[in-house]
N, C-alpha and C positions, 0 to 999 in steps of 0.2 A: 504494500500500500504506500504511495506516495505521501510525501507532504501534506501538499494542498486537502488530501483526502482525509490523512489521518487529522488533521485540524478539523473538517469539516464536523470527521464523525462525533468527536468529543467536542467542541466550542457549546453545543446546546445543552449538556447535560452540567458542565461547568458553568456555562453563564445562569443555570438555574440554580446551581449550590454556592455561586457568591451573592444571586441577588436573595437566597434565606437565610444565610449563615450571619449571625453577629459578632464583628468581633471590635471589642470596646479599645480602644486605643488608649494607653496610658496617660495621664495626663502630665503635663508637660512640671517639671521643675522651676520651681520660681527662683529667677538668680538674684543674688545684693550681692552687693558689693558694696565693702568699708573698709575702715583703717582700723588699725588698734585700739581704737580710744571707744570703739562698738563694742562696750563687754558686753553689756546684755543681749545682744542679736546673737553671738555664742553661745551664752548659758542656754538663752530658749529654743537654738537649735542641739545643743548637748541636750538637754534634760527633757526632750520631747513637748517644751509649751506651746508649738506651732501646732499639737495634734497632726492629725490625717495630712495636713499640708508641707508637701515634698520642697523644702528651702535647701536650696545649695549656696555657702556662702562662701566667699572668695574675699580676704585682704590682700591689699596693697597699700599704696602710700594718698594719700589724702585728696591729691590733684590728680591721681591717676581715676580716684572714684568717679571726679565730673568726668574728665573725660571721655572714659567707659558709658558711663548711661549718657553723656552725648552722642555718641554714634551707634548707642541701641546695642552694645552687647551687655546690659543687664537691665533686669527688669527695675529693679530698686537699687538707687543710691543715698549716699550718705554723707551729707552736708549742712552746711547752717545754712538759715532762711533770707539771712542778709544776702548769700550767694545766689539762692535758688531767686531772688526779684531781678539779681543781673543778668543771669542769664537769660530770664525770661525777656528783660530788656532789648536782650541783644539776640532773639528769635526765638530760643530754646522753648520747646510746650513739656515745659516742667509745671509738677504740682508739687508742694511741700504738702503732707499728706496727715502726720502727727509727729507727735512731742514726745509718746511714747518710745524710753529707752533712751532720750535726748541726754546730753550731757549740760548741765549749768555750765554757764562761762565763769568761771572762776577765774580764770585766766585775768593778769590783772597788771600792774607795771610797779614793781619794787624800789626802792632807794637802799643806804645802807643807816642802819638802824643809828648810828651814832652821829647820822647828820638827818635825825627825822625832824630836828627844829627848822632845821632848814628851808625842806620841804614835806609841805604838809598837803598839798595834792597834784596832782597833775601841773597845772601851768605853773607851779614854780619850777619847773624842770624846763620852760624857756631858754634856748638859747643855752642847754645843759646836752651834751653825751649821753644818748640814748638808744641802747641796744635794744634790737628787734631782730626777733627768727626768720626777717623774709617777706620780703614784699607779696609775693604768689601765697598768703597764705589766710584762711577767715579770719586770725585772729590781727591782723593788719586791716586787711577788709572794712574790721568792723571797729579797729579804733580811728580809722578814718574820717567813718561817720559819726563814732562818739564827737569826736572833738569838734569838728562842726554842729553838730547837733547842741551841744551840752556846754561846750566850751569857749565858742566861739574862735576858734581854730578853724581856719578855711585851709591849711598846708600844712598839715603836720612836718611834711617834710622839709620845709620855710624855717618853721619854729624849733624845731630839733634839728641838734649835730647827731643825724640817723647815722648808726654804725650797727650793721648783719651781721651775724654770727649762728652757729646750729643754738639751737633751745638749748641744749646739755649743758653748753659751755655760758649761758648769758649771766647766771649766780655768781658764778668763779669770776667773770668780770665785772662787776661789780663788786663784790668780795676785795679785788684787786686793785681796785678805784681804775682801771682802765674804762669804764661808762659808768658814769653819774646814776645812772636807774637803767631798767629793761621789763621790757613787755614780754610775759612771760609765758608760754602754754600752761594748761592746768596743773598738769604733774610740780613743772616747776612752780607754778604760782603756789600749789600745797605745800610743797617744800618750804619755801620761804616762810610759808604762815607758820611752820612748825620750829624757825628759827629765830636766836636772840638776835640776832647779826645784820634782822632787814626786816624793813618795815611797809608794808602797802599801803600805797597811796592812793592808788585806784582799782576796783573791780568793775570788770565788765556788769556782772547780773545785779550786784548791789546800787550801782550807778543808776542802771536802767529800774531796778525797782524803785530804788530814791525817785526817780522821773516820774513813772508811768505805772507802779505797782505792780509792774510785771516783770517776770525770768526773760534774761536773754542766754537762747540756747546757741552752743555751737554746732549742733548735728541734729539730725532728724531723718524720717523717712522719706525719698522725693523719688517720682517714678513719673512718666511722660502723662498728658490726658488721657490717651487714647489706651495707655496701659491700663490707668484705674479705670477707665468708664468698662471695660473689658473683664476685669477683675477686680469688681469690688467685694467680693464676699471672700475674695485671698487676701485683697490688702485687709481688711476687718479682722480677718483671724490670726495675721501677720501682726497686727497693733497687739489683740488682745495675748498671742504670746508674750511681747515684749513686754506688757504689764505685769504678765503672768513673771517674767525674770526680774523684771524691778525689785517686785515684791521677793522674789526670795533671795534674791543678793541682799537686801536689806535684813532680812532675818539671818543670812546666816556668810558675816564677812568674814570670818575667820576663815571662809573658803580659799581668799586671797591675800592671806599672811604668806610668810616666808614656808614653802612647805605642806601650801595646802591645796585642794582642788584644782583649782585655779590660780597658782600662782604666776602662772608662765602666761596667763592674761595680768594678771595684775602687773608681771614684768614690762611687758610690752606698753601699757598703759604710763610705767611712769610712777608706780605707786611705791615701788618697791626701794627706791633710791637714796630712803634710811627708815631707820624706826620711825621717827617724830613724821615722817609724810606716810608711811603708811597709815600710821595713828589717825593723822589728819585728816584722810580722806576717807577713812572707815568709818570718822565719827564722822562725816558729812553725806555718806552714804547712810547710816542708820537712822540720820534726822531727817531722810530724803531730800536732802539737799543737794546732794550731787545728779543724781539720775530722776529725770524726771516721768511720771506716767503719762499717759495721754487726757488724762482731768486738766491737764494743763493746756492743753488744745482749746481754747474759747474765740466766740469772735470779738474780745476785748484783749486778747494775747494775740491776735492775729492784727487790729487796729494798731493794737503797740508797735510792732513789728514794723509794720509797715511808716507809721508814723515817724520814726526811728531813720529809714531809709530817705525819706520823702525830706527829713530834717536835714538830714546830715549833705544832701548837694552833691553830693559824686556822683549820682547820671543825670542827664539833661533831661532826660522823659523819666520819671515811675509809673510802669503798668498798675493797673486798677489790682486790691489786695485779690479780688476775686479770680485777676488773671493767674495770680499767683498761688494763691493757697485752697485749698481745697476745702467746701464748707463744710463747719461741723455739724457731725448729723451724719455725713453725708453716706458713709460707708456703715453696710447693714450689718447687725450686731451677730455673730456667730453662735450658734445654738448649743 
């Protein structure tokens, strides 16, 4: 029997057993993508709080998260909200999504403690030696806008002798009197609060609550529109993991002590970099003050937010909060 024929004989008994046969196709992996600083997007995919939902997550470095969920190879990224209104500025159909598993900005600008009469906040460091981790970075980003917003600073970089350095090294300089003060990421800004040697003069979240009553976070969930309007009952059950890890990182820190669960998140994070900073941010993890839930999510945190952006004058256009953030409400509650 030839080809043609033997195709003939069997195509009709086959195309009747694929059009009865079901077969359910798996469904697809939700990917994120974060840095280090995401403990709890770990915990809740370690300890099963995503339930039934298939999360595969992937770290890298901070700036490589935007530009992953810009060209769409992850479904969820992991960013501050100050970042997710620029990009949206500058075309990006990003949503910031929740606050859930957010990190407080604690991140904040040090002096050294034996010259705190000197300076007692921010603008007396005018025209003073001021280390920073890095232009390309939120936590730059968003003191751009403080100091226009709050301070009247139009140039940060005008008003300070800006000198860059990695975050590890900015304490030691200072420490050394090589920079007058430095803007610190959070590990280091806990550091410091846990030290006789240096004294804060400014935090991000305290700043912004003195303002507006509200947290300013560095990270949060952001995924394109067309992703949530597609999966909203993944993003919803995505948040309520990450609540689900709040809470029990809060119950039980001593997972990331020297030695424990998770210490090699806690390393990564920055926490581990002496006793007195781990101390620090454990007790600021227990008072929920480090890691925020998605109760934090309101559209008076989203106002702020935005408000915040709008104040501070670093883009020429601010899109509508609505182009930006996702209402709450909006994502249906997981059963």
């Amino acid at each position: 029997m030839d080809l043609k024929a033997l195709t003939a004989r069997f195509a009709g008994p086959l195309t009747a057993i694929a059009a009865t046969a079901s077969f359910a196709a798996p469904a697809a992996a939700i990917t994120v993508t974060v840095d280090a600083s995401a403990v709890p997007v770990f915990v809740a995919a370690d300890r099963g709080f995503f339930g039934d939902l298939d999360v595969e997550v992937s770290q890298v470095g901070y700036a490589q998260v935007q530009a992953l969920l810009i060209a769409g190879e992850t479904d969820i990224g992991w960013f501050s909200p100050i970042e997710a209104v620029q990009f949206v500025t500058e075309g990006s159909d990003f949503k910031y999504f929740s606050t859930a598993g957010a990190q407080n900005m604690y991140n904040g600008v040090v002096v050294r403690a034996s010259e705190g009469e000197t300076y007692n906040d921010i603008t007396d460091l005018k025209g003073k030696r001021l280390g920073i981790p890095g232009y390309g970075t939120g936590t730059w980003a968003s003191f751009v806008s403080f100091m226009k917003a709050y301070y009247d600073i139009d140039d940060p970089q005008a008003e300070f002798e800006v000198v860059t350095a990695s975050s590890g090294a900015l304490l030691a300089l200072v420490e050394r009197e090589q920079v007058d003060g430095a803007l610190l990421f959070s590990g280091s800004s806990a550091a410091a609060r846990s030290m006789d040697t240096f004294k804060t003069i400014f935090s991000f979240t305290e700043a912004m609550q003195e303002n507006t009553g509200q947290p300013l976070v560095i990270t949060g969930s952001i995924a394109t529109t067309p992703w949530l309007e597609e999966h909203a009952e993944e993003a919803a059950q995505f948040v309520a993991g990450l609540d689900a890890a709040v809470e029990w990182i809060m119950a039980n820190t001593d997972a990331f002590s020297e030695g424990g669960e998770y210490a090699h998140l806690a390393e990564g994070a920055g926490w581990l970099s002496s006793p007195d900073t781990t101390s620090t941010v454990q007790g600021l993890i227990k008072e929920g003050k480090w890691y925020l839930t998605s109760a934090t999510y309101t559209q008076d945190w989203i106002d702020a937010i935005h408000g915040l952006v709008v104040a501070g004058g670093t883009l020429e256009t601010v899109p509508a909060a609505e182009d930006v953030f996702l209402a709450p409400g909006t994502l249906s509650t997981p059963e």
